[in-house]
Structure formats: C-alpha cells, structure tokens
N, C-alpha and C positions, 0 to 999 in steps of 0.2 A: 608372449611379447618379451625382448629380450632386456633387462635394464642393467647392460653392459654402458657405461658412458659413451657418448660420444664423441669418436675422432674429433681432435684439433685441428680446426683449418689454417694451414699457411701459405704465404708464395712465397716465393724462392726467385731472387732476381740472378740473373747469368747473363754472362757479355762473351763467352767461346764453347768450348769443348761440352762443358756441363759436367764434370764424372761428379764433382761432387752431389749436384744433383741427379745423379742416376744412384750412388750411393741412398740417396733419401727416397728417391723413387722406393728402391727393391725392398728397405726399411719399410717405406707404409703399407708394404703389400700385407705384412703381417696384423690383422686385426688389433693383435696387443701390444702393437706399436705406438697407438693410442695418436696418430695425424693422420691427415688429410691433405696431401697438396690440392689446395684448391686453385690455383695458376700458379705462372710461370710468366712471369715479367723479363725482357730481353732489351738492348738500346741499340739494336741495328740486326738486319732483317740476314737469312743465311746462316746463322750459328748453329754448331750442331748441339748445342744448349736446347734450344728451341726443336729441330728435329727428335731430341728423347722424350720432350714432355712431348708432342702432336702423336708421337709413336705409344705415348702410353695412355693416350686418348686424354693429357688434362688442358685445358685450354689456358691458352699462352696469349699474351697482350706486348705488342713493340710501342715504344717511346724514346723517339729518335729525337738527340737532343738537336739534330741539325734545322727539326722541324717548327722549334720553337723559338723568337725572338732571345732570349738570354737564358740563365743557366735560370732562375729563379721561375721562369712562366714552364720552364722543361719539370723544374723539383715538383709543381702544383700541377701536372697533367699525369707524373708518376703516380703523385700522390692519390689525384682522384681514381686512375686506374687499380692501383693497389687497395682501397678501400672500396671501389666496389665489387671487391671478392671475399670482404665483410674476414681477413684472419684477425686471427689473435696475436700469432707472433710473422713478422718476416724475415727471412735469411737470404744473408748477401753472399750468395754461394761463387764467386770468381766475378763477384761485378763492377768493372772495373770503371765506378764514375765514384765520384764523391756525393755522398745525400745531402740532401739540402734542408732545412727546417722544417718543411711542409711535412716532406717524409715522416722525417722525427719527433713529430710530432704525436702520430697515428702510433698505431702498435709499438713495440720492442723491435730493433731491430736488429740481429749479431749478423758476425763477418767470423772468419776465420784468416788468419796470416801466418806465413811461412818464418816465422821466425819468432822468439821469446822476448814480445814485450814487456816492457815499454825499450828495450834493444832492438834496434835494425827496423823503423816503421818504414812505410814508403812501399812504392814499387818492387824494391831491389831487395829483399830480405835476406834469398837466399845468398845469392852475390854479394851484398853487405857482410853478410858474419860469417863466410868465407874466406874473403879479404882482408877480414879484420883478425883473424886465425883463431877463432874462437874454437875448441875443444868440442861444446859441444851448444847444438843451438835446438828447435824443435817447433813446433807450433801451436799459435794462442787463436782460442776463440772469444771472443768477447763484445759489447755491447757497443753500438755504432753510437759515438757522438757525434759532435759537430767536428771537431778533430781527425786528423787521421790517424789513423788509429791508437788514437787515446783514451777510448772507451773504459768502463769498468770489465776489469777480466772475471771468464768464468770459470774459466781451469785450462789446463798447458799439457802439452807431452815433449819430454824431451827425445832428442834423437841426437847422436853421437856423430862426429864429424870424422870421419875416418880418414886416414894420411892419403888418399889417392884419389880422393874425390875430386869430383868435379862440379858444376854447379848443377849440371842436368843431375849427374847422379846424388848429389845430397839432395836434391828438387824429389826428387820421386820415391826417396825413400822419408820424406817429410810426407810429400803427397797421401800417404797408406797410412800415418798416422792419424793424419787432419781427415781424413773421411773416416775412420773411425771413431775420432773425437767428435766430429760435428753430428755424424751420426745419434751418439748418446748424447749428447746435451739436448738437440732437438725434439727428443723421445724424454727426456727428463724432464725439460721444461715443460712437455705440455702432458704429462701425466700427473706434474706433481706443480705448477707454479713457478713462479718464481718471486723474488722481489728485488730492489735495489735497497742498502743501505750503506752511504755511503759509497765509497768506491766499493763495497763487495756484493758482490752478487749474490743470495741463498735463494738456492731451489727449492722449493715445500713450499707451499702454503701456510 
C-alpha cells in the first residue's frame, strides 16, 4: 500500500481555447505533481476549453449566466456546481466573468493576468501597457477578490517589451510565461499550502 499523499483536487473555470488548462492538464499527468483536476467548469456550451477536459476524460459542468434570473442566482449555481467536486483550491484559467461572493467564499480561488499588477487590470492589459510604452510589462497570478483584479499577488514574471511588437505578439510571448507561472504555483500550492497574511501570500504550511 502506497503512503504517497494524495493528489489535490481542483477545477479550473475556462470561457475559450483552454491552453492554459491543457498546460495543467499535461502537469497532473505526472504523479509528483501532487493535483487532481477534478472538473472543469465553462459559462457557454462549444468551447474548446471544454473539448480538452471531455478529451482527457475529466468531467466538465456549463453555467450559463443567460440561464439565470441575475448575476447573484448565476454566482450560487457556479457555486453549488464547484463545490460539489468537493476542491481545495479553484483556478480561473481564461474565465472571462467576474466571481461573485458565493464563489469566494468556498475554496481559494487565483486568476492569472497578462500584465504586472496592480498596473494595466481589466480586459486590455496587454493593449494597455503597450499603449502606455511601458518597457517592460509580464504577468501576475494572484488571488481573486471581489475586485478585479485586486487580489493578493502570488508572484509575477516579467517579460520585456520589444520595439516591434505588437499586441498579438507581446500577447504570446506573455502567454508562455503565464503557463509556466501558473503551472508551478498550482503544483506549489497544493503540495505545500498556502496561507494569506495580509496582502501577501506564503506557500508552506
């Protein structure tokens, strides 16, 4: 009998593409990765978010806010669906709604964004510090408040703004950081804890 701990269960909400969830996919394949995607949470039916998790056999749950009377009965049917997959932590890997109390309530839940907060939140990060001719900009993972994205940070990668870019091309070469970064936080968090104090975040137990 093996008394290797047992994988961390999480879900992972997605609203498009998923890479970043494919990144955490191919991450838990490894035993000593120390998670569990236990779902995959979407908020409109078609994404190929949803086609990677069905493809990797983890069962997936839609909550379409169109389905519900206002944003607050949508935040308490995410909620319930997310909690009955009983994680520890949740990851908002590209999911483009804002959480609502209910949510935030239940587990931890981080985001990653395309630019270095508290500079450039919103939609437009990449296009913001762009425009703003910032030198060099990169991307923050950090803990969802009620805020957007005002949460406590957990750690940043910078990534350099090069004279010829463009927004696609600073976008994807951001993109390859922020899947590596969310990568090991995800794997850090759930081998080793975390806690909040304060605005800072420490991993360990």
């Amino acid at each position: 009998m093996s008394d290797s701990p047992q994988p961390v269960p999480i879900v992972v909400l997605v609203s498009g593409s998923g890479t970043l969830l494919q990144a955490l996919i191919d991450a838990s394949a490894d035993p000593g990765y120390g998670v569990r995607i236990a779902a995959v949470g979407v908020d409109r039916d078609g994404t190929l978010g949803q086609e990677r998790a069905e493809g990797a056999g983890i069962p997936t749950f839609v909550v379409r806010p169109a389905e519900h009377p206002d944003r607050a009965a949508w935040d308490a049917a995410l909620a319930a669906e997310i909690a009955r997959h009983a994680p520890q932590l949740v990851v908002s890997a590209g999911f483009m709604r804002i959480l609502g109390p209910q949510v935030l309530a239940g587990p931890t839940v981080i985001n990653t964004h395309p630019a270095l907060l508290p500079s450039f939140p919103g939609a437009h990060g990449v296009r913001d510090a762009l425009a703003h001719g910032v030198a060099v900009t990169g991307t923050t993972c950090h803990v969802v408040d009620a805020g957007v994205d005002t949460g406590p940070i957990i750690t940043q990668r910078a990534v350099a703004v090069e004279d010829d870019d463009t927004e696609a091309s600073l976008h994807e070469r951001i993109k390859v950081q922020e899947r590596e970064m969310l990568v090991d936080v995800v794997g850090r968090m759930a081998r080793h804890g975390h806690r909040l104090d304060g605005r800072r975040v420490r991993l360990g137990r």
